[in-house]
C-alpha positions in Angstrom: 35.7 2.5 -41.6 35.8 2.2 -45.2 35.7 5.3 -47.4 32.2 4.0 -49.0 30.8 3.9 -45.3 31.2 0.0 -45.1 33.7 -1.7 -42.2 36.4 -3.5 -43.5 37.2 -6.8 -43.2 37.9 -7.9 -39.3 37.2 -4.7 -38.4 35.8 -5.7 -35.4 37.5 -8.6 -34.4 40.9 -6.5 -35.1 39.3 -3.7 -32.7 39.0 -6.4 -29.8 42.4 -8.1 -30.2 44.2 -5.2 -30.1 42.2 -3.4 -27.4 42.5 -6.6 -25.5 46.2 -6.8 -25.9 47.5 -8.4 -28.5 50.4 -8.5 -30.7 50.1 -7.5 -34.0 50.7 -10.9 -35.6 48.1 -11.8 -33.0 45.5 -9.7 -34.1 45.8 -10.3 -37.5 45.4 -13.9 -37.3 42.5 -13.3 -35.1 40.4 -10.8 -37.4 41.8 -12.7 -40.5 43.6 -10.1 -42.0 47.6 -9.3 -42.7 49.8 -8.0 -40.2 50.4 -5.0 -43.1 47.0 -4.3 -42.9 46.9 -4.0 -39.2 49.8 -1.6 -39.5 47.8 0.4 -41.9 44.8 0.7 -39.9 47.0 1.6 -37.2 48.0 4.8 -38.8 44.3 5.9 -39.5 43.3 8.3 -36.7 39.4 7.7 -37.1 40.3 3.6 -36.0 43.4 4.8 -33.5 40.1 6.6 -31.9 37.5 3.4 -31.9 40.5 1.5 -30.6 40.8 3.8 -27.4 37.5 4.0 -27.4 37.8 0.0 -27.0 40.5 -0.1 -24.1 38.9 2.8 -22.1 35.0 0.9 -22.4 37.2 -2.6 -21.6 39.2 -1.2 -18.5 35.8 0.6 -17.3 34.2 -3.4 -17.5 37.2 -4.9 -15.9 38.9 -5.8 -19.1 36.2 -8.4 -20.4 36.1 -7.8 -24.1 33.1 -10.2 -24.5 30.9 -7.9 -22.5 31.6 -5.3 -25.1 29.4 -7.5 -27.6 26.5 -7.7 -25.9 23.4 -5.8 -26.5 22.3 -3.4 -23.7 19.2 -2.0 -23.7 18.2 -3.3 -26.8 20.9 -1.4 -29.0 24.3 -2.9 -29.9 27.5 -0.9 -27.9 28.4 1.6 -30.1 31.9 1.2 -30.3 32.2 -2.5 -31.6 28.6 -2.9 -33.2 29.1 -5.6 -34.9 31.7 -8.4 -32.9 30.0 -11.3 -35.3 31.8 -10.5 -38.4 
């Protein structure tokens, strides 16, 4: 997350692709950002820890990243609150 307490751009479409699997060059074309900026994110420990967060909450629902998006009982999951961006 941003410094100012704001996500960044694609933050949670990056935090999908890459939990899902994807390349780099994959993931940055899908959350619209550069692959630079992936690799920067990347080395922040704060998103390295929502991105296992991610994989461990995708491999405990049988890897279906969509499922992580929905609302359950009337809150938003709290590791990719926000998969509209």
């Amino acid at each position: 997350m941003a410094e100012n307490g704001r996500k960044r751009k694609g933050h949670s479409a990056l935090l999908l692709a890459l939990a899902g699997g994807k390349t780099v060059r994959e993931a940055a074309r899908e959350a619209g950002v550069g692959e630079r900026t992936v690799h920067r994110r990347l080395r922040d420990s704060e998103f390295r820890v929502q991105l296992n967060e991610a994989r461990a909450e995708m491999i405990a629902r049988g890897g279906n990243a969509g499922r992580i998006c929905q609302r359950r009982r009337g809150r938003t999951s709290s590791i990719v609150a926000n998969c509209a961006e």
